[in-house]
N, C-alpha and C positions, 0 to 999 in steps of 0.2 A: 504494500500500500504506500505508495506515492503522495499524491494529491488526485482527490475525485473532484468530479463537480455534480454536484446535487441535484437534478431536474424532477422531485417528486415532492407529492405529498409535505417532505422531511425538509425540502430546503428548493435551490435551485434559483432559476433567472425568473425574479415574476414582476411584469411592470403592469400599472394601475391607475388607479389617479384615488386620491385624497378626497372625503366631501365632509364638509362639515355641519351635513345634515340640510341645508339650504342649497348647497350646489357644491360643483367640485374647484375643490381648492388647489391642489397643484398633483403632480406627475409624483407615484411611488415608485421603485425600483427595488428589489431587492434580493439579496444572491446568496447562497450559504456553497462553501468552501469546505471540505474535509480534509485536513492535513494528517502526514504522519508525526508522532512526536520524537523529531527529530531538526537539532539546529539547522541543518543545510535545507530544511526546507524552509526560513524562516524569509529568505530571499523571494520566494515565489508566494510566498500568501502575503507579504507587505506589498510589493508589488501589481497584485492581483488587486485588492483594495484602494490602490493607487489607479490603476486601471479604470474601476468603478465610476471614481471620483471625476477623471479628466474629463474635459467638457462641461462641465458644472459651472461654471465661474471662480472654480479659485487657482491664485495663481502659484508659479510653479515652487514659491518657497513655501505655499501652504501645501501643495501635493505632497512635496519630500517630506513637512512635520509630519501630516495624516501616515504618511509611509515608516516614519520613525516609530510614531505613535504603535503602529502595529506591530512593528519589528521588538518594540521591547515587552508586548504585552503578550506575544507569541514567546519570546526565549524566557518570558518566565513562565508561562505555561509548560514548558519541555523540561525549564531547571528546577522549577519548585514542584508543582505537581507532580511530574512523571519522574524525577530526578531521573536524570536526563535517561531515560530509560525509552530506546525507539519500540514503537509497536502499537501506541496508543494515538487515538484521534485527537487533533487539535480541532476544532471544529470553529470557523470565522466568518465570520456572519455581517453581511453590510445594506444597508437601507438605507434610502435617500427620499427623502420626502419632500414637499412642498418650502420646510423650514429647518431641518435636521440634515444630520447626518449621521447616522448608527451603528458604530462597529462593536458587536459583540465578538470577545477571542474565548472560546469553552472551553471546558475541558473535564475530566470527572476523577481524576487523582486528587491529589491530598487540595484539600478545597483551599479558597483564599478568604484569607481572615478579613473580611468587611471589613471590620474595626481598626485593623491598622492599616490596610487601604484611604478609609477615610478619612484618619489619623493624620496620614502623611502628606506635608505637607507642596504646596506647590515653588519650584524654583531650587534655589541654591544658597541664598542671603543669608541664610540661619547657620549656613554651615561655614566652619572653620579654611582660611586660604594658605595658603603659601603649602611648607613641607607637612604640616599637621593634615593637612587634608586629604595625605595618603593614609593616615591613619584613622581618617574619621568615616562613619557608618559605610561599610563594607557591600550594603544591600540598600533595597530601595530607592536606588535612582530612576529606577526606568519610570517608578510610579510620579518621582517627581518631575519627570518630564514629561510623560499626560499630562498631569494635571496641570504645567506650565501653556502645554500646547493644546487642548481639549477645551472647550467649557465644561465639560462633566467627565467624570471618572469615578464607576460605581459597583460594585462586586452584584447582582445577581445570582440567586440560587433556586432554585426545584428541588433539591433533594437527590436528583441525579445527574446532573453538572452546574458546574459553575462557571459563570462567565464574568471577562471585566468588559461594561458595559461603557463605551466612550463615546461620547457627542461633541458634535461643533454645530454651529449655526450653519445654515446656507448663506451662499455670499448673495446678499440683492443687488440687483443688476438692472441698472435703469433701463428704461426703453428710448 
């Protein structure tokens, strides 16, 4: 197992439109991606979501964060969940809506603690520069680079995977 691409039921390419009950509000899309849990595929699911995105209205230093954004929320799914154990599904999930942007990264090994998810903070300011900052918090940047690049960064659970659910607004784009 590689990477699939989902066309059922479970996931796959489904585009729509939005209503908010009075008419339709804008164009949905959205895709579900099966990875395997392993780093070298971490390339081709940020990318894939980068895919998604292009065309949209954002430009190409927001493509590359949104690409970042995935890249580190996939290698913690492969290092924390699965310690890095290949065989299991990373499963990444992206919807584009009218005013959003949705990437869900799943997974169902050792869950992600909510709580210091949303702990953590956004950016780098708090933490220590020069030589000390090799030695300070060892873990937890990829979250505070979400949350520096994302408007939202949120753990998601069911009981049978967990996902970190990440948002950004859509870019409006005059006429």
């Amino acid at each position: 197992m590689n990477s699939r691409h989902r066309d059922d039921e479970a996931g796959g390419v489904h585009a729509g439109a939005v209503s908010d009950g009075a008419g339709v509000v804008g164009p949905v899309a959205a895709d579900v991606r099966v990875f395997e849990s392993r780093l070298d595929m971490v390339h081709e699911a940020a990318a894939h979501v980068r895919a998604c995105c292009d065309g949209l209205g954002w430009s190409e230093v927001e493509l590359s964060q949104i690409e970042l954004c995935v890249y580190e929320a996939f290698v913690n799914a492969v290092e924390h969940a699965y310690r890095n154990q290949p065989g299991h599904e990373v499963r990444v999930m992206t919807e584009v809506d009218a005013e959003f942007l949705r990437v869900r990264v799943c997974q169902r090994g050792v869950p992600l603690d909510a709580a210091r998810v949303a702990a953590t903070p956004a950016g780098f300011d708090d933490l220590p520069s020069g030589l000390d900052a090799l030695d300070c918090e060892p873990r937890g940047r990829g979250i505070r680079i979400i949350k520096s690049i994302m408007s939202g960064c949120e753990v998601e659970s069911d009981g049978d995977s967990a996902c970190l659910l990440m948002t950004k607004p859509r870019v409006v784009q005059s006429s």
